[in-house]
N, C-alpha and C positions, 0 to 999 in steps of 0.2 A: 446325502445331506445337502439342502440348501445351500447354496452360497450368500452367506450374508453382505450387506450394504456396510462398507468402510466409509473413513472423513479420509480426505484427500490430505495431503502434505499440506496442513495449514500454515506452515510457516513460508512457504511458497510465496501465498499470496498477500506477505506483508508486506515485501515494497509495493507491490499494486497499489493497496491501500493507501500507504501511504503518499505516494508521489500522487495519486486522485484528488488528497485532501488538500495536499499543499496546492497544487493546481487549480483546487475548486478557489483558491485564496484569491491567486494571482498566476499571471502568468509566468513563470521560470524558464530557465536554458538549464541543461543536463546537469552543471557542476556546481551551479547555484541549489539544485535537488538534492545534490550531496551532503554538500552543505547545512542546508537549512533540517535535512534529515538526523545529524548527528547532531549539532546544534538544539534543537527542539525536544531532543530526548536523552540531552545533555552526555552524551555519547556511546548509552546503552544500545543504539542500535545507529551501527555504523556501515553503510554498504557503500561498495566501489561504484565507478564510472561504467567497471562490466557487469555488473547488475543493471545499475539505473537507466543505461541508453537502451538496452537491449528490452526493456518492461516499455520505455517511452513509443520504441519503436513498435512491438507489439500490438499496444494500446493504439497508436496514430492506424494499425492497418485494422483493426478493428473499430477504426470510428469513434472510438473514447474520447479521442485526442485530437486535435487540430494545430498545426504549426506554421511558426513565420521565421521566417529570415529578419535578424533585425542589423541595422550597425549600429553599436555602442561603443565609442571611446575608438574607435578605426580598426574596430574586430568585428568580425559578423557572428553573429551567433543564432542560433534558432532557439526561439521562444515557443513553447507546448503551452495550452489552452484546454480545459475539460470543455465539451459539448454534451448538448442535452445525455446522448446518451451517454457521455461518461460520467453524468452527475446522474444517471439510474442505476449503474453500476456500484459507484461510490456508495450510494443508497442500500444495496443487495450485499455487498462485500460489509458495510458495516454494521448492519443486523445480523450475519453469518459471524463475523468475530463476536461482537456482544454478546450473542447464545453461546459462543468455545469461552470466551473467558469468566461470564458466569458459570456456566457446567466445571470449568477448572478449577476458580475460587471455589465452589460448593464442596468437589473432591478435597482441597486442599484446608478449609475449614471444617470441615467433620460430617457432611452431609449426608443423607442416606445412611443412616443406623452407623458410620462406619467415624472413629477417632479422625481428630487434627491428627496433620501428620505437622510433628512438631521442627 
């Protein structure tokens, strides 16, 4: 038998996503991401600091991301930046969600001969 082609653990790469869009905004520091994450989605999706640094840090070694040391208020904090190519990524990641959460809706409103699941 073939081995067929699976989707990946798409909940995975939802903070990706998300911290790319908020970045493509402005520039943020790790706990202001946290923030502005739970906040924005009124607190349907709420990830820790050990999420968010560890996706920031990925991203920065993967080139997505670009960071500075800034001082604010006599703290230093590092400020992350999306670069060209994390605004192609951002681009790739978010036509990848749009086809799962249309294919989801369709399941989930009756699509394909098959009832709303009520």
């Amino acid at each position: 038998m073939a081995q067929r082609e699976t989707n990946p653990n798409f909940m995975n790469g939802v903070p990706e996503l998300l911290i790319l869009r908020l970045l493509q905004q402005k520039e943020m520091y790790g706990y202001e991401i946290v923030q502005a994450i739970r906040d924005r989605t009124d607190a349907v999706i709420a990830v820790g600091e050990g999420v968010v640094y560890p996706v920031l840090h990925a991203l920065e070694s993967d080139g997505a991301l670009k960071s500075r040391r800034r001082i604010v208020s006599s703290r230093s904090r590092i400020y992350y930046s999306v670069t060209p190519a994390g605004s192609r990524r951002l681009a790739d990641l978010s036509r990848t969600w749009t086809g799962l959460t249309t294919a989801i809706q369709t399941m989930l409103t009756g699509g394909r001969h098959d009832e709303a699941i009520p």
